[in-house]
VEXGU-980035 format. One line per 5 residues: number of its first residue (from 0); for each residue x, y, z of C-alpha. Coordinates in pm, 1 decimal, always signed. Example, Ala and Ser with C-alpha at 12.3 -4.5 7.8 and 13.67 -1.06 7.14 Angstrom:
2
0	+1230.0:-450.0:+780.0 | +1367.0:-106.0:+714.0 $
// end
This chain:
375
0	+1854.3:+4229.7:-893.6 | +2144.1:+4482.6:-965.8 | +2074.1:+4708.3:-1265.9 | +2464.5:+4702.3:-1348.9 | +2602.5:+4538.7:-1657.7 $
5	+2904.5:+4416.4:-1539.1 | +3089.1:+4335.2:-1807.1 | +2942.5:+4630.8:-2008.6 | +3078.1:+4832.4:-1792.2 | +3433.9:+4672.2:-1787.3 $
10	+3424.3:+4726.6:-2153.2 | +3329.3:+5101.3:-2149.6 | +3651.9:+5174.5:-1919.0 | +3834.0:+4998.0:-2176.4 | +3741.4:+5204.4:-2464.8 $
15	+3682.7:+5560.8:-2288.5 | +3319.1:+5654.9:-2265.2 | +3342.2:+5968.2:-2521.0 | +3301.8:+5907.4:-2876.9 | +3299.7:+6303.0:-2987.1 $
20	+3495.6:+6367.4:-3244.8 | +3656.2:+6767.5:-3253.5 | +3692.7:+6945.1:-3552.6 | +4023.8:+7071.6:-3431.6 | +4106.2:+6703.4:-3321.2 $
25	+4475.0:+6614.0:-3237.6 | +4584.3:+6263.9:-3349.4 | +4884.7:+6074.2:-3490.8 | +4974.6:+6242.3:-3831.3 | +4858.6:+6620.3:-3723.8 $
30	+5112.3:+6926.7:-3713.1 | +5218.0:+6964.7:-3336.7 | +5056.2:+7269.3:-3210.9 | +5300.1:+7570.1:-3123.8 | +5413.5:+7505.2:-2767.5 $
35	+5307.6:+7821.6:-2608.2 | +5402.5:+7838.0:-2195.0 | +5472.4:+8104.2:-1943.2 | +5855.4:+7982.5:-1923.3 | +6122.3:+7763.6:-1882.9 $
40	+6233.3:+7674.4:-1567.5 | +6489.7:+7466.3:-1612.0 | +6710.6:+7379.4:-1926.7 | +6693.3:+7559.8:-2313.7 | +6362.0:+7745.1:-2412.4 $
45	+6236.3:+7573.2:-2738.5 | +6065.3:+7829.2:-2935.5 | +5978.2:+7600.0:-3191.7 | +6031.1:+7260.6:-3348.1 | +6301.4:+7269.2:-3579.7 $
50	+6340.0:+6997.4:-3875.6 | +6537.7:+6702.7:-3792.5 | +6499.2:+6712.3:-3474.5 | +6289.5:+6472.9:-3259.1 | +6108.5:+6619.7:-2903.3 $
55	+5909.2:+6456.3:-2632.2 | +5651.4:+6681.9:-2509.4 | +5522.2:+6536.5:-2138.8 | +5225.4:+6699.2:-1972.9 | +5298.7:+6631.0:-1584.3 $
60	+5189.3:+6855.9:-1200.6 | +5321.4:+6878.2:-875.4 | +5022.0:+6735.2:-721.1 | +5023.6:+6430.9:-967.9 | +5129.9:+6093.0:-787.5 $
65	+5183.3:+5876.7:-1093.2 | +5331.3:+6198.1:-1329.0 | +5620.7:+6186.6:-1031.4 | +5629.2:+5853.5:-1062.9 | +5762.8:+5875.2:-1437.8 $
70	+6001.3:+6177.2:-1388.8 | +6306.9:+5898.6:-1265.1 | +6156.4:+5726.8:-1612.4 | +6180.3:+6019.4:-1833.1 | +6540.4:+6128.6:-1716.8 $
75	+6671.5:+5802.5:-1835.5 | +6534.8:+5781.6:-2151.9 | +6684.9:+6165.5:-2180.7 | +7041.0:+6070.2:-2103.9 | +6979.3:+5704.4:-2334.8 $
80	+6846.9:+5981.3:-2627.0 | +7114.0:+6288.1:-2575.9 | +6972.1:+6434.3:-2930.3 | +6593.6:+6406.6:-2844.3 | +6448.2:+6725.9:-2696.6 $
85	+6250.4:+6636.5:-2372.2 | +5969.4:+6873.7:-2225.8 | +5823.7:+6878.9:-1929.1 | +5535.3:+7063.7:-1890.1 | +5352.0:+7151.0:-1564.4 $
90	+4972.4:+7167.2:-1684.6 | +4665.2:+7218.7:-1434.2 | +4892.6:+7391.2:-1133.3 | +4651.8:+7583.5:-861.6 | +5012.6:+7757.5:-768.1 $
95	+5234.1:+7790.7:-1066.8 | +5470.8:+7998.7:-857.4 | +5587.2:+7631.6:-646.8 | +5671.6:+7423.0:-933.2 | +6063.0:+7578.9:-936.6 $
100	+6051.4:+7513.1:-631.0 | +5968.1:+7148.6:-714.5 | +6150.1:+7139.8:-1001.2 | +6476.5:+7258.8:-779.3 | +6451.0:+7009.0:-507.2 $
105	+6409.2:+6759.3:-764.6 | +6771.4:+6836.0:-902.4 | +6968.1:+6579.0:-1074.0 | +6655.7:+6344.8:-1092.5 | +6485.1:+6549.8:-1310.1 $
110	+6764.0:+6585.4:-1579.0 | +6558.6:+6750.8:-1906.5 | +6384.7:+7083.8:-1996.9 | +6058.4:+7152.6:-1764.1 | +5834.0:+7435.9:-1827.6 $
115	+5522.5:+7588.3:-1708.7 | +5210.0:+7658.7:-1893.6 | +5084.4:+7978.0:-2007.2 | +4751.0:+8079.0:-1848.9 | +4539.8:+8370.9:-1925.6 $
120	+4558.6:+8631.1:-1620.6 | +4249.7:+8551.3:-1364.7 | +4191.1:+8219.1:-1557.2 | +4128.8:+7914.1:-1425.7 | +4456.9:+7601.1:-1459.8 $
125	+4267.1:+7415.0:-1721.9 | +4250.1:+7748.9:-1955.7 | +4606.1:+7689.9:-2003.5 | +4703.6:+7731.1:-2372.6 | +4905.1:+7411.2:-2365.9 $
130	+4592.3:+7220.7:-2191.0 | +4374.4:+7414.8:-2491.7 | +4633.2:+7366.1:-2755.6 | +4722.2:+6990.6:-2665.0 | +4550.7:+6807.3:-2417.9 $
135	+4203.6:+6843.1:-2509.2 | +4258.7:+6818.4:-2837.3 | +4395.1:+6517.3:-2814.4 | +4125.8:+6388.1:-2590.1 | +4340.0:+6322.3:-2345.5 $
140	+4121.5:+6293.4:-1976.0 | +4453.4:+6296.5:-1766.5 | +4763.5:+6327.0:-1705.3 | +5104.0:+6166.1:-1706.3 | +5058.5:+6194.2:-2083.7 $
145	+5360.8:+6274.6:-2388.0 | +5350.6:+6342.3:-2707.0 | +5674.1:+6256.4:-2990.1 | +5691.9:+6527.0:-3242.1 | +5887.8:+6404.2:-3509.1 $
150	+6150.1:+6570.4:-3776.0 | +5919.2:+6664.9:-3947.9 | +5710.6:+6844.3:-3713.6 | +5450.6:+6577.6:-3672.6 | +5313.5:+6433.0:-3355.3 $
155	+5391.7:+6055.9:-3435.3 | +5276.8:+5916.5:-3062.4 | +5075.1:+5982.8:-2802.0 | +5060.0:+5826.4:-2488.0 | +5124.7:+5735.7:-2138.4 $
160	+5490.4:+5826.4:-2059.2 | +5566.1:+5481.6:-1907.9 | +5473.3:+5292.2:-2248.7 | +5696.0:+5564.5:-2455.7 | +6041.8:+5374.8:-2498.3 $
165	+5978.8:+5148.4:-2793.0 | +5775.8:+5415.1:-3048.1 | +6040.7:+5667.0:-2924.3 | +6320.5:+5412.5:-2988.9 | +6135.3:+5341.7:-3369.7 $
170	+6128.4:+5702.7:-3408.4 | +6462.5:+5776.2:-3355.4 | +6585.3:+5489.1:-3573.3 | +6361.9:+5568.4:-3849.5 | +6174.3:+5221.0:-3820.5 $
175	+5795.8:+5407.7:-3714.5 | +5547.5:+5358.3:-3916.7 | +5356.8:+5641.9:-3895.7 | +5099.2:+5568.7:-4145.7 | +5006.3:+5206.0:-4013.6 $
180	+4949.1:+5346.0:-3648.9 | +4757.7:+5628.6:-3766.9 | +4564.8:+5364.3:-3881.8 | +4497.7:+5144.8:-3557.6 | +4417.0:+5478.6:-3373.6 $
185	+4131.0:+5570.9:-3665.0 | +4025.7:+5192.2:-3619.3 | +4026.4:+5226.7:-3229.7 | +3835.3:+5482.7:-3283.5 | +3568.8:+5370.1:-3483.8 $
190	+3528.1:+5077.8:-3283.0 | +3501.5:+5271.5:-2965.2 | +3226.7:+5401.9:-3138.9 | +3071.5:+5104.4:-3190.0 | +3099.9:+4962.1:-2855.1 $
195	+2968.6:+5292.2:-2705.6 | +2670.4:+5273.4:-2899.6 | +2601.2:+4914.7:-2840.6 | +2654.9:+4913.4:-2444.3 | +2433.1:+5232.9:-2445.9 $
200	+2162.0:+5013.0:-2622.8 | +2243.7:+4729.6:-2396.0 | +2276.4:+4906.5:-2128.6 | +1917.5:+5044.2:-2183.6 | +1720.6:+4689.9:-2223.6 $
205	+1896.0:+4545.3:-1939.4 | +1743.2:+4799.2:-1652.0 | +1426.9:+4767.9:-1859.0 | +1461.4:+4315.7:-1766.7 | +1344.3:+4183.1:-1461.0 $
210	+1406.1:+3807.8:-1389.8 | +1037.9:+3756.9:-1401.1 | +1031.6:+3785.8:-1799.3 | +1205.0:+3653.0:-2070.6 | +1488.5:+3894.4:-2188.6 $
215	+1416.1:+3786.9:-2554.5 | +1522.5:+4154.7:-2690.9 | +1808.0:+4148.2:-2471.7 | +1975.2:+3830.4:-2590.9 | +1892.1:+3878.7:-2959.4 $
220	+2077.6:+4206.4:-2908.8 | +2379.6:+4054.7:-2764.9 | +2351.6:+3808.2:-3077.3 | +2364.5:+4092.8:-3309.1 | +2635.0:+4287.9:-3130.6 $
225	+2820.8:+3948.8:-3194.6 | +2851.1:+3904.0:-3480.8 | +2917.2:+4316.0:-3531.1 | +3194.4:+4298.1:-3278.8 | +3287.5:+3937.5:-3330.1 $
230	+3638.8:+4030.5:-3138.5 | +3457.3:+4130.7:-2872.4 | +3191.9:+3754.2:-2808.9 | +3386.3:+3697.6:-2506.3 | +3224.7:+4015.7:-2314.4 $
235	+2922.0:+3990.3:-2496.7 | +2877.3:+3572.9:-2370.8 | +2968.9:+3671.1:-2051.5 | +2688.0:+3961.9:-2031.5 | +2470.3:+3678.9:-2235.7 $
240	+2515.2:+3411.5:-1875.9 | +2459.0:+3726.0:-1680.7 | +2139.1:+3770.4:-1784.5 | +2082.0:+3390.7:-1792.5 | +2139.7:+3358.1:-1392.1 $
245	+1930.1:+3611.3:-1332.6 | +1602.8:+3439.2:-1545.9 | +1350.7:+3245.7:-1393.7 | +1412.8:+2883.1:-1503.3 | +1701.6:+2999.9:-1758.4 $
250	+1979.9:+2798.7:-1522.2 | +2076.6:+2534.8:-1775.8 | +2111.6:+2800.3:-2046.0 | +2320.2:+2987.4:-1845.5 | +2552.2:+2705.9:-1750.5 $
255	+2606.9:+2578.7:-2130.1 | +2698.5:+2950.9:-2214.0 | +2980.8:+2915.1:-1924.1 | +3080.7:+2554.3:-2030.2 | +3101.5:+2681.5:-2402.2 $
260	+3363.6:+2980.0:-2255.4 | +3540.8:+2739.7:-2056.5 | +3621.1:+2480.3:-2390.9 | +3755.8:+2780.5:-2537.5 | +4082.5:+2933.5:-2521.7 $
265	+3967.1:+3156.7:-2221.4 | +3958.9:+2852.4:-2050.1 | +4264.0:+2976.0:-1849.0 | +4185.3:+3344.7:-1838.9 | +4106.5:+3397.3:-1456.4 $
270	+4029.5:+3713.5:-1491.4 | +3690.6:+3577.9:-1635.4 | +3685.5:+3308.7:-1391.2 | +3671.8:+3566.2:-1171.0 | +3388.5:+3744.0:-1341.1 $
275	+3171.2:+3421.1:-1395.7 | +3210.4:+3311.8:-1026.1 | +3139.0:+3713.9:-916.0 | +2810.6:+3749.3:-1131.6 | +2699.0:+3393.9:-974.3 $
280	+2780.9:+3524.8:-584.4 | +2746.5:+3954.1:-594.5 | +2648.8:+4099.1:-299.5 | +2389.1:+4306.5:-528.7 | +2161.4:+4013.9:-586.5 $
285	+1778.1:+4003.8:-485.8 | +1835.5:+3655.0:-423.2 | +2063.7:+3382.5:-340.0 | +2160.6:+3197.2:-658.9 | +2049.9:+2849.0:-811.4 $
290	+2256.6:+2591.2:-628.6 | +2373.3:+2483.7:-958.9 | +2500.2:+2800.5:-1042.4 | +2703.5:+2805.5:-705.5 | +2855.0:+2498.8:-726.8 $
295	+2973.8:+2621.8:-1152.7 | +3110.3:+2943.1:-903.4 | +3323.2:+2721.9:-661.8 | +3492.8:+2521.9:-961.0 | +3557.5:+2847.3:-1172.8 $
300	+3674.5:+3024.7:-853.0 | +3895.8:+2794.1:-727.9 | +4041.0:+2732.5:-1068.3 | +4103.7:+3108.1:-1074.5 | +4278.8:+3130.7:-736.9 $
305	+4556.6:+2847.4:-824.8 | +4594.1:+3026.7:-1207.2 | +4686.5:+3335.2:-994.8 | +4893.8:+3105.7:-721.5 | +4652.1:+3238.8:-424.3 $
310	+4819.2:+3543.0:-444.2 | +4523.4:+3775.7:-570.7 | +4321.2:+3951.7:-363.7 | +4047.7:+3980.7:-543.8 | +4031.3:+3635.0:-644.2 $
315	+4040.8:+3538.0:-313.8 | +3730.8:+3802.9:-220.9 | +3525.4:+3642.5:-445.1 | +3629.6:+3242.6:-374.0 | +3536.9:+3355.9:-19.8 $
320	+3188.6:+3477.9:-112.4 | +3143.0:+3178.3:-307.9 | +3222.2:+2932.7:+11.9 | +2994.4:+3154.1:+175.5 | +2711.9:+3119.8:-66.4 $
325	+2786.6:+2722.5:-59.5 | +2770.6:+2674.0:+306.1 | +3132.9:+2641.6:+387.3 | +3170.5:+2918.1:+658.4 | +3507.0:+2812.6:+780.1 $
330	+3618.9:+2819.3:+443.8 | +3467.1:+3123.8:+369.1 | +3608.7:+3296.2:+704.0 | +3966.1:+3127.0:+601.0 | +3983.3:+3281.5:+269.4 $
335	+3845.3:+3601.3:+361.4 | +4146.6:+3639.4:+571.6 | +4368.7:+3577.4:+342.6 | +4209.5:+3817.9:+143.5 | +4287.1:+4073.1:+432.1 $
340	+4662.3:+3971.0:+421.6 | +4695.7:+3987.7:+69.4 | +4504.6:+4317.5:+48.3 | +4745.6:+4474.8:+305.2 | +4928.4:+4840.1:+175.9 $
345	+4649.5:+4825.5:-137.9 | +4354.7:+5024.5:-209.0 | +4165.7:+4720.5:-165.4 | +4264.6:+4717.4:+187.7 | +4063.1:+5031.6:+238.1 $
350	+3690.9:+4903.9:+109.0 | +3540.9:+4877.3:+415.1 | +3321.5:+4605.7:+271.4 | +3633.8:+4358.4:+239.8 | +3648.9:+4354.3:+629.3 $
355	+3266.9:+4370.1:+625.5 | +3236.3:+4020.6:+468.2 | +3453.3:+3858.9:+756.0 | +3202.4:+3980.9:+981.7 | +2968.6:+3839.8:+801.8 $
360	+3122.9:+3582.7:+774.0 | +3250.4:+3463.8:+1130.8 | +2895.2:+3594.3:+1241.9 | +2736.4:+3333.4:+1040.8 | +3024.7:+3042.3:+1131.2 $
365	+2952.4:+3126.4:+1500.4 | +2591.5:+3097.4:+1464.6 | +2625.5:+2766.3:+1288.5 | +2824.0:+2645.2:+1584.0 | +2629.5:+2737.1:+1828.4 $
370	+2372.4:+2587.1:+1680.4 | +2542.7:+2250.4:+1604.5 | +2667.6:+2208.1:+1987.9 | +2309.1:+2326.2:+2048.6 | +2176.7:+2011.7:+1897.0 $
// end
């Protein structure tokens, strides 16, 4: 049985894995730091943020795919907002000396202020004084990432670069509400808190279960997460019918927690599908499922891959799978080509277990016809 809680797991991607809180923490509401680099390299030094003014301060690298992704992003909203100061700054370089170059090839597509960060002589990139100052207080694990420092000095968003237009456009117009957003970050907070501190607990009785025992603890701690995190039942039903397949004799149980989900309004979220049909089929399994529990798979699958017009991928991987588990080879060699073809120029396309299933796969459907021409 795999020790992995799927859909705990899902969750703690969602809301970060870190819960420290920093006594110098950065957040919506908090003075902006004093922008401290080595130098401009192209446009105005700003030496400091003056009153009235509103800035965008953008934390990018040369070696960054998705920062240059945003730069094309970033020059428009420059030229849309002629009075808002935009910043560029190159955090993390291993060769600080190449980013003019960059920044010169780049030209006309990289239309605002860019500078470099300052970094102690013989330190490392990530002892930058902008990283120090900024990024990490911010928690920030990554870059593309902006900040909007508003008139009055005060960093009023913080964010991925891409999602910046409509809290800058508030800003500018006057229409932010600071005070209510510093609110849903403290709140996002605290509930990442929660979660983290729930999963861990989950996290911790689940490798402790084994299919051969009841997982009473277990499920009276999902209960009680529940109705904690009563925004969050979804996840914590679907970890609920995950540990239900995997119980000795707990099959009916587990199918009236997936009927529940699916008179809900989830019942068109195939992104669940998805997960229901996965947990029934994974790979990871000590054993083949209950054929109940297969046959639930094939209708949630399916019902997945016409939501998402037999266009995903993914979806596809796992209907696949599911055929495979049922007995319908063809089908299950069928699909997993069209998972192939779908998968083409993606990073799915390079899991080498995506074209390890069609062996699998057509192995098993040649077998099966040998056999039957055998007879």
């Amino acid at each position: 049985m795999t020790k992995t809680l799927i859909a705990a797991c899902a969750l703690l991607l969602v809301f970060g894995q870190s819960s420290e809180v920093r006594a110098d923490e950065l957040t919506l509401g908090s003075k902006a730091p004093k922008l401290e680099v080595e130098k401009f390299i192209k446009g105005d030094e700003v030496k400091k943020f003056e009153k009235g003014k509103t800035y965008v301060v953008e934390l990018w690298a040369t070696w960054c795919g998705p920062c240059l992704a945003t730069i094309p992003h970033l020059t428009e909203l420059q030229k849309k907002y002629e009075d808002v100061v935009f910043i560029g700054v190159a955090v993390l370089e291993e060769d600080r000396k190449a980013v003019p170059d960059f920044v010169e090839e780049m030209g006309a597509k990289m239309e605002y202020r860019v500078a470099i960060d300052q970094v102690p002589e013989d330190s490392e990139p990530a002892e930058g004084k902008v990283v120090k100052n900024w990024m990490e207080p911010a928690g920030l694990q990554g870059i593309p990432s902006a900040f909007i420092i508003n008139g009055e000095g005060v960093i009023a968003w913080i964010g991925h670069p891409a999602q910046m237009e409509e809290p800058l456009s508030q800003i500018v117009e006057g229409r932010w509400d600071l005070v209510a957003e510093a609110k849903k970050i403290t709140e996002a907070k605290e509930l990442q808190k929660k979660m983290v501190a729930i999963f861990t607990n989950l996290q911790k009785l689940y490798a402790e279960f084994n299919n051969d025992n009841e997982p009473d603890e277990l499920l009276k701690a999902l209960s009680s997460a529940e109705k904690e995190i009563p925004e969050q039942a979804v996840q914590f039903q679907l970890i609920r019918f995950q540990v239900l397949s995997l119980t000795k004799d707990r099959t009916a149980d587990a199918i009236e927690t997936v009927n529940a989900l699916l008179e809900s309004d989830k019942a068109d979220d195939w992104q669940l599908l998805n997960n229901i049909a996965w947990i029934i089929v994974n790979p990871d399994r000590d054993s083949k499922a209950d054929p109940k529990l297969i046959k639930l798979a094939l209708k949630v699958a399916l019902k997945a891959d016409e939501l998402t017009d037999k266009e995903n991928p993914s979806i596809a991987d796992t209907l696949a799978k599911v055929y495979f588990d049922n007995g319908d080879l063809a089908k299950a060699v069928k699909t997993q080509e069209r998972v192939i073809e779908l998968a083409e120029g993606s990073q799915m396309a390079a899991d080498p277990s995506v074209k390890k299933r069609l062996k699998q796969y057509k192995k098993a459907l040649e077998a099966s016809t040998a056999k039957s021409k055998a007879e």
